[in-house]
N, C-alpha and C positions, 0 to 999 in steps of 0.2 A: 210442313203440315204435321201435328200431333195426332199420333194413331189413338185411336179408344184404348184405351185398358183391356185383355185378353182376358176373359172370366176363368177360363181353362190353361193357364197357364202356369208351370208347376212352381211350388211356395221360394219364396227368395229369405234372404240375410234380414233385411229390414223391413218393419211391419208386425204384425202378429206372430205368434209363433205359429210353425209350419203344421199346415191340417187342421186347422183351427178356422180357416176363413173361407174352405171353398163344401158348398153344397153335394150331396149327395144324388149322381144322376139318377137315382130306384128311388129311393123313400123320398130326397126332397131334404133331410137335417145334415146340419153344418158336422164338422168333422171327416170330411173322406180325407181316407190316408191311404186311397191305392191311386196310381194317376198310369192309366194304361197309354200308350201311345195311339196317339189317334183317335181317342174316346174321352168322353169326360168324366174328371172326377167320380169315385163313390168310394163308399165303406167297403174294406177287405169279407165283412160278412156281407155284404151285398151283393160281391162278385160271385162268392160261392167259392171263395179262400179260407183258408187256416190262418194261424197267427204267426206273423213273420217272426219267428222264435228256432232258433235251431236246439233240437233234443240233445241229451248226451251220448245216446249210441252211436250219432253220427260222427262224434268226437273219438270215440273207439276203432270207429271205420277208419279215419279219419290217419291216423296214430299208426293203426295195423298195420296198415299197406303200405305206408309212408317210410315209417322208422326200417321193418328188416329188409328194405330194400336197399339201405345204405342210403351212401349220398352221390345217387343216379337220378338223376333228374324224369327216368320213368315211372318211381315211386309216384313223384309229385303231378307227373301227369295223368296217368292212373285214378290217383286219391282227387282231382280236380271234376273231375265227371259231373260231380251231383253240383258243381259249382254251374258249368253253364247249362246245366238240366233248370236251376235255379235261380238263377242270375234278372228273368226278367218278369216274373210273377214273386217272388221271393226275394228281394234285392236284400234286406238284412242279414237274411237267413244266408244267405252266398256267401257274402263279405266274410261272414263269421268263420263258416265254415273255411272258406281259402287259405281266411289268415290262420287258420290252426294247422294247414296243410305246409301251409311254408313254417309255420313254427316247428315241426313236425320233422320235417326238413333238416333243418338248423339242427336240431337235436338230434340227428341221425347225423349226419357231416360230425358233430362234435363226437357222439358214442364211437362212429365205426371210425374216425381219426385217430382217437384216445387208443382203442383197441388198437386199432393198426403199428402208435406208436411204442405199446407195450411190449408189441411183439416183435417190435426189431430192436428195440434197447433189451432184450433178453437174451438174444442170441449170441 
């Protein structure tokens, strides 16, 4: 037996492009690009969201706490916080954010490496 088509079901690979084809459950027009679990579809300004956009301060945050921590995996869990603060009302803004935390990461593993190797080829 073929199920109906799920009107609330969140956007796939093939078809329209994604948020472009489900209804707005407040106002009623097409374009909702927030999909809450368990509710249907609406617009980010409909919920009474911002714009899933991450600022650059947060990139500074982000950097601070990360990099002079070395490369101890407490920097990176520290600097992770606003991720799953954000993770499920903000899902872009998370990603973004994380992956600058692991880059952050990476970049400190390489600095305090470097340093550290400077300092024992001098001795």
């Amino acid at each position: 037996m073929v199920q109906p088509p799920n009107p609330y079901a969140p956007p796939t690979a093939y078809g329209m492009a994604p948020g472009t084809t489900y209804p707005c459950a407040r106002c009623g027009q097409y374009g909702a690009d927030y999909f809450p679990a368990g509710q249907p579809p609406m617009h980010r300004a409909c919920a009474a969201l911002g714009p899933d956009t991450l600022a650059w301060p947060w990139l500074l945050l982000a950097y601070s706490v990360v990099v002079p921590l070395g490369c101890t995996f407490v920097g990176a869990v520290l600097a992770s916080i606003p991720y799953y603060v954000w993770r499920g009302k903000y899902p872009q803004r998370a990603r973004t954010y994380n992956r600058h935390v692991w880059i952050g990461f990476a970049l400190s593993c390489v600095l305090w490496g470097g340093l550290y190797a400077i300092g024992t080829f001098r001795r």
